[in-house]
N, C-alpha and C positions, 0 to 999 in steps of 0.2 A: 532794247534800245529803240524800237517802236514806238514802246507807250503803252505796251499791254501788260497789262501783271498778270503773273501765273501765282495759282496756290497748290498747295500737298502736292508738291512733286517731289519722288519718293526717289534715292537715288544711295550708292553706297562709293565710300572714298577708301581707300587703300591706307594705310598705315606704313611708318616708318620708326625707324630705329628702332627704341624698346620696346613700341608696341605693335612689333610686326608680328608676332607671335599670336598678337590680341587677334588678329581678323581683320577683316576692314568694317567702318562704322557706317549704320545705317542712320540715315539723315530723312526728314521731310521739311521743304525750305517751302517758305515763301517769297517769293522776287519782286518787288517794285520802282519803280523808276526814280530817281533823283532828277529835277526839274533846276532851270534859274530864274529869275522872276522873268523871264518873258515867257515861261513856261516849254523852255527848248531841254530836250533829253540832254543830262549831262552825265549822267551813270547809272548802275543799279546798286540797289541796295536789300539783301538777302538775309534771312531770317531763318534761322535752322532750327529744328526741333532732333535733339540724340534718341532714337529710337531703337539703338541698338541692345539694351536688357529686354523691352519687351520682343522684340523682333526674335530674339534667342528663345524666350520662355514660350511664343505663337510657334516657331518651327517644332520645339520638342514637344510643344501637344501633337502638331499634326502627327508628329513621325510615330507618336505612340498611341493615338487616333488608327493612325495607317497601319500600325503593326498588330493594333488586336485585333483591327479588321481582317484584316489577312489569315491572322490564325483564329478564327472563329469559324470563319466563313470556307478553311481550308477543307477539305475531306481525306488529307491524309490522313492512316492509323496510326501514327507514331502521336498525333494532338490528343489529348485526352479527354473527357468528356466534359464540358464548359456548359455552363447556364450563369444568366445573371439579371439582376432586376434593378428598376429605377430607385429614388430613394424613396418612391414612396408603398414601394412592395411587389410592384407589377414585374410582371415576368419580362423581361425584352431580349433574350438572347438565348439560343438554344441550337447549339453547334451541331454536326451531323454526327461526330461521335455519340454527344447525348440521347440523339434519336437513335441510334444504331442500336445503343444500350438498352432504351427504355420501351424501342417498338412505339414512339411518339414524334411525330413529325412536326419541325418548328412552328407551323399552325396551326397546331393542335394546343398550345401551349403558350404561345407568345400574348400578352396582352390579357392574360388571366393570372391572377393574385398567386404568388408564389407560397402561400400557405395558407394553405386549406383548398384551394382550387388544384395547383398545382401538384404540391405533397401536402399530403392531411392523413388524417384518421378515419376518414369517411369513406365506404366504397366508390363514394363517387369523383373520388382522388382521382385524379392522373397515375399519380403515383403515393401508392398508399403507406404508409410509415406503422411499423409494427405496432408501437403504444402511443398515449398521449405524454410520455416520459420523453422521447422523441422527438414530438413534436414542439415540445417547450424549448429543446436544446437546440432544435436547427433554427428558432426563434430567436434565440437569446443569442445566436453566434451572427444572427443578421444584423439586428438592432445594436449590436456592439459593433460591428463594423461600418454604419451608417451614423450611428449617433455620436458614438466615442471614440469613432475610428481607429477601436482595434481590433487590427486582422487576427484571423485567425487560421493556424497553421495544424495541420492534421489532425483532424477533430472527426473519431469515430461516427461514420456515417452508415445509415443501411436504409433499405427501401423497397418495395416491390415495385417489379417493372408492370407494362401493360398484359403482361403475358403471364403475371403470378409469381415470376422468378424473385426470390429474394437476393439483392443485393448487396454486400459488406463491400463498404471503402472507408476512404479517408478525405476530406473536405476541406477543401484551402480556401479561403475567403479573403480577396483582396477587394479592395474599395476604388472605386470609379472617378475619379478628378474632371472638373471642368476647367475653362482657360484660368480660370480665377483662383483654383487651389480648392473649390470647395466640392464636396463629397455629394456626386447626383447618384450613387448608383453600387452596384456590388458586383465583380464577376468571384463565381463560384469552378471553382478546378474539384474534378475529381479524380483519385488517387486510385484505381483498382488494386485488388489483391494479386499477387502472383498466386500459382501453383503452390508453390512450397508455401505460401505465407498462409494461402489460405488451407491446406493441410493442417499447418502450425495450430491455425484458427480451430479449426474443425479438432483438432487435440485439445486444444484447452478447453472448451466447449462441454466434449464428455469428460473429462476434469474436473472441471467445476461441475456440472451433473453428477459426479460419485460424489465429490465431497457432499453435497447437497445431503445426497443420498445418505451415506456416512455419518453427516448430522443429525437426521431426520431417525433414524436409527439410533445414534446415541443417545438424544433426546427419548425417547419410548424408554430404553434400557433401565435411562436413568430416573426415567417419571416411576416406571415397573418397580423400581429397587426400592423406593421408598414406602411401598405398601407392606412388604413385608417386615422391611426394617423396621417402620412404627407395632407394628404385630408382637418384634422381637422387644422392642422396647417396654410396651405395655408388659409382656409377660416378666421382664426382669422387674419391673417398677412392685408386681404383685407380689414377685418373690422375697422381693426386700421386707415386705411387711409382712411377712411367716416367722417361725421360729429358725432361725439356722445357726449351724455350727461356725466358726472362725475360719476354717478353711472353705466352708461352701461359700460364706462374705466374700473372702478373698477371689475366688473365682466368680464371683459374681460383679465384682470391682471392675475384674478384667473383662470381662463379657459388655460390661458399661460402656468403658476407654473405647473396647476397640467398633464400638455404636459407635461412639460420638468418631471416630478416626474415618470410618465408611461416609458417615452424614457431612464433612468437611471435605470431602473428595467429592461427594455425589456436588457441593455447593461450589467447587471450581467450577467454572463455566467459559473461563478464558487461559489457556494455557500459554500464549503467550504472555501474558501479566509475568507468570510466576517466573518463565523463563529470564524476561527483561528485567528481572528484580521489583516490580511493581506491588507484589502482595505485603498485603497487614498480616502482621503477627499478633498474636495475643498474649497477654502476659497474666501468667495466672501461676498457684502456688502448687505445686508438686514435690514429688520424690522421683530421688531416680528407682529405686525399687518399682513404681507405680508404671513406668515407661517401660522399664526392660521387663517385666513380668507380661506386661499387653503387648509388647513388639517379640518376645519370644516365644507368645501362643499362638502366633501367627504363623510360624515357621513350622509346628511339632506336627503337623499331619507329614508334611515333605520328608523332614528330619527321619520321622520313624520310619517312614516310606521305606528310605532308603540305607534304615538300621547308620544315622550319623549320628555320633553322641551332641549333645549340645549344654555343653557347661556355662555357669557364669560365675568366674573367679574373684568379680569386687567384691573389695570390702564392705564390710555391715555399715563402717559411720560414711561410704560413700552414700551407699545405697540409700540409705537415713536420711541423709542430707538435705535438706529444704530449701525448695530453688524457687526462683520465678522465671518465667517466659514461657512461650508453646509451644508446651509438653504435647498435644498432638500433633503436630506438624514433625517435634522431636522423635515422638513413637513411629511416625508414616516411615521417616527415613530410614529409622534403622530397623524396623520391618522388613523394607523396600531392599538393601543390602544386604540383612540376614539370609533372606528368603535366596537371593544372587549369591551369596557364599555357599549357601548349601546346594543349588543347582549346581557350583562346580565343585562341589565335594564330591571325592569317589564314594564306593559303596559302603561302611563299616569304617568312615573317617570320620575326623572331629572338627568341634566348630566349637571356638572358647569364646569367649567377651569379657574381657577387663575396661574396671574405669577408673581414672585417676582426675582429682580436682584440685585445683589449685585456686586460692581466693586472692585478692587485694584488696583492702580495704578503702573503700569510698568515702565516709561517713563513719559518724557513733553508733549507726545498726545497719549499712548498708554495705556488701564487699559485691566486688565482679569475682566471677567465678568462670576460670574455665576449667572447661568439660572435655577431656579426652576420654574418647570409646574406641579402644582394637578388638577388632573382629576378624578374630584369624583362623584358617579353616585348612587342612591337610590336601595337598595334590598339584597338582600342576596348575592352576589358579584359573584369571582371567581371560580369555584371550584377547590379543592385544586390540584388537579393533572394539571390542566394547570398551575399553579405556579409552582409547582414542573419541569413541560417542559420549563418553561420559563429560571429557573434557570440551566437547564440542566443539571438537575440529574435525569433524566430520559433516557433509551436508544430510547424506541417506541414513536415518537413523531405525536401528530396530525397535521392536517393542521395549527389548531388554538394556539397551541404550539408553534410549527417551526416559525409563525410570532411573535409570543411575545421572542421569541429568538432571533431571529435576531435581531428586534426592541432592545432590552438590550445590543446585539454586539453593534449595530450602535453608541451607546451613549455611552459605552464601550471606541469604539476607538474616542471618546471627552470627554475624562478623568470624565465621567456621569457614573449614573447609573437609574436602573428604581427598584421602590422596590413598594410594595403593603402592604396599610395600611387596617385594618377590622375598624369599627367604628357599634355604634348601631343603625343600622337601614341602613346603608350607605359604601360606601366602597372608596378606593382613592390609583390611577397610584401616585407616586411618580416622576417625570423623573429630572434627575440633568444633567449639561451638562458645561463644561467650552469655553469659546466665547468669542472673543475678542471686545476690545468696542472702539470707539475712541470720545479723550476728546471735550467736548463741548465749 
């Protein structure tokens, strides 16, 4: 009312009714006088600017400005070890946890490049990082949260401190906001191991070291197997082109089969494939006579061992019978069963195999054929927990499990199965298998 104008005067009004709830509204006005023509104050007139969204978004930076200060700069042990850098890589924050941890004092660290100076591969690291595998990934977890701003939430961490200690955590990366919403910066949390967790660690560790090992070993076994197998090979290939009798052919057949059965085991190299139903089959022209004569020479060392008779009661036009599909995969299983039927045969028991075929016609020269094989064996049978591994409802599987598993895959993926019957006195492999036949 003077004549003076006032500007940005900053001031807050109260709200009513509906939006008393809202808060009251932040204002910045300007005031000026209203004159009449002789130039005498006759009022003012006021000019407001609502201030009150940014006014809201400037408080919640400060308070959360305020709150990482507070917990960075805290020295309780319950805060966890905190670092974090500008956006353009620089180190700027290095709580007392982290020095606690790494035997590195925030001046020792602040204002030098967070990779490579900081954590690198170089002895002359701060803190050294076990590989250059390492070092890409705690790379790629920064730059993805500076550039593309996504966080990243427990992300296998390890490191050595100044003092050589190697450290395992877990690495929380959240990103840094200015008033404006946009990304200057990264704070890094780390997630220590317990006790128990890192025990946990330290167990899986030698774990995976046996399996390692286990492989490492398998591989040798299996590189070793194939010297002599080509040895056994070459010498039947010579035999072949001697003078022989019909029955020495015949066993020489079988001496072939069960080459080629070893050399398609020795060429699994992934057991889960077969398990997950993953493996190719081959389709190729046989007899069953050709399978069950190589799947039951497999058995006759055990069999006689332990004085078990081992009959096979199909029929001649079974046996005869001209199939397609593979017939070694067909031989490994019932190998693989036989051999398990007569480990639980008593001593001076019997072990029979029948087969029965049944066709449907497809086609003017093509039928489906299936193939049932019981393989039935005298004594108190299975025990139930290898059934149980067979069917794979179990997780701890034995050696003698894991083969009856597989063996039930194999026949699996020839739309077959294998089931186990009890009987009194006796017991009986089931194997079903679908195989093509052609007409006669």
């Amino acid at each position: 009312m003077s004549g003076t104008e006032e500007q940005n005067v900053q001031f807050e009004i109260k709200t009513h009714l509906s939006r008393t709830d809202a808060g009251p509204i932040s204002l910045v006005v300007n005031a000026c006088a209203s004159k009449d023509l002789h130039e005498n104050v006759v009022g003012v007139c006021f000019v407001a600017h609502d201030l009150t969204a940014q006014k809201t978004v400037m408080d919640k930076f400060t308070r959360i400005e305020g709150d990482y200060k507070a917990i960075i700069q805290n020295p309780n042990p319950l805060i966890p070890p905190i670092f974090g850098t500008d956006e353009s890589g620089w180190c700027t924050e290095w709580n007392p946890a982290m020095s606690k941890l790494t035997g590195l004092k925030r001046e020792e660290v602040v204002e030098k490049m967070l990779l490579g100076e900081v954590f690198g591969t170089q002895k002359k690291s701060c803190c050294r990082l076990k590989n250059q595998e390492a070092f890409v990934n705690l790379g790629i977890v920064l730059n993805n949260a500076v550039v593309t701003s996504q966080e990243a939430e427990k992300v296998p961490f390890g490191f050595f401190t100044s003092g050589g200690k190697y450290v395992e955590c877990l690495l929380c990366v959240s990103k840094k906001l200015d008033r404006e919403g946009a990304v200057t910066g990264v704070f890094c949390f780390l997630q220590l191991a317990s006790y128990e967790l890192q025990q946990a660690l330290h167990v899986q560790r030698l774990a995976e070291r046996t399996a390692l090992k286990r492989l490492k070993a398998l591989a040798y076994i299996k590189r070793e197997i194939r010297n002599p197998l080509s040895g056994i090979m070459f010498a039947r290939k010579m035999m072949e082109g001697t003078e022989l009798g019909p029955e020495q052919r015949r066993i020489l057949q079988t001496s072939g089969l069960c080459e080629k059965q070893l050399s398609r085991i020795l060429d699994d190299s992934d057991l889960e494939s077969i398990i997950e139903g993953c493996l190719d089959l081959e389709m190729k022209e046989f007899t069953l006579n050709e399978v069950l004569t190589a799947s039951t020479s497999q058995v006759m060392m055990n069999s006689n061992g332990k004085n078990v008779c081992v009959t096979n009661e199909t029929k001649e036009e079974v046996m005869s019978e001209t199939l397609y599909g593979d017939s070694i995969r067909l031989q490994q299983v019932l190998a693989d069963i036989m051999l398990m039927a007569v480990n639980f045969t008593p001593s001076g028991g019997q072990l029979t195999v029948t087969a029965s075929l049944r066709k449907d016609q497809l086609g003017r020269s093509v039928h489906l054929a299936y193939l049932e094989i019981r393989i039935t064996h005298t004594g108190a049978g299975l025990p139930e927990f290898l059934l149980h591994q067979m069917f794979g409802s179990e997780e701890d599987v034995s050696e003698e499990g894991l083969s009856l598993m597989v063996s039930r895959k194999l026949v699996k993926l020839m739309n077959g199965d294998v089931q186990y019957l009890r009987e009194a006195g006796k017991s009986s492999f089931i194997i079903t298998a679908e195989l093509a036949a052609a007409s006669k």
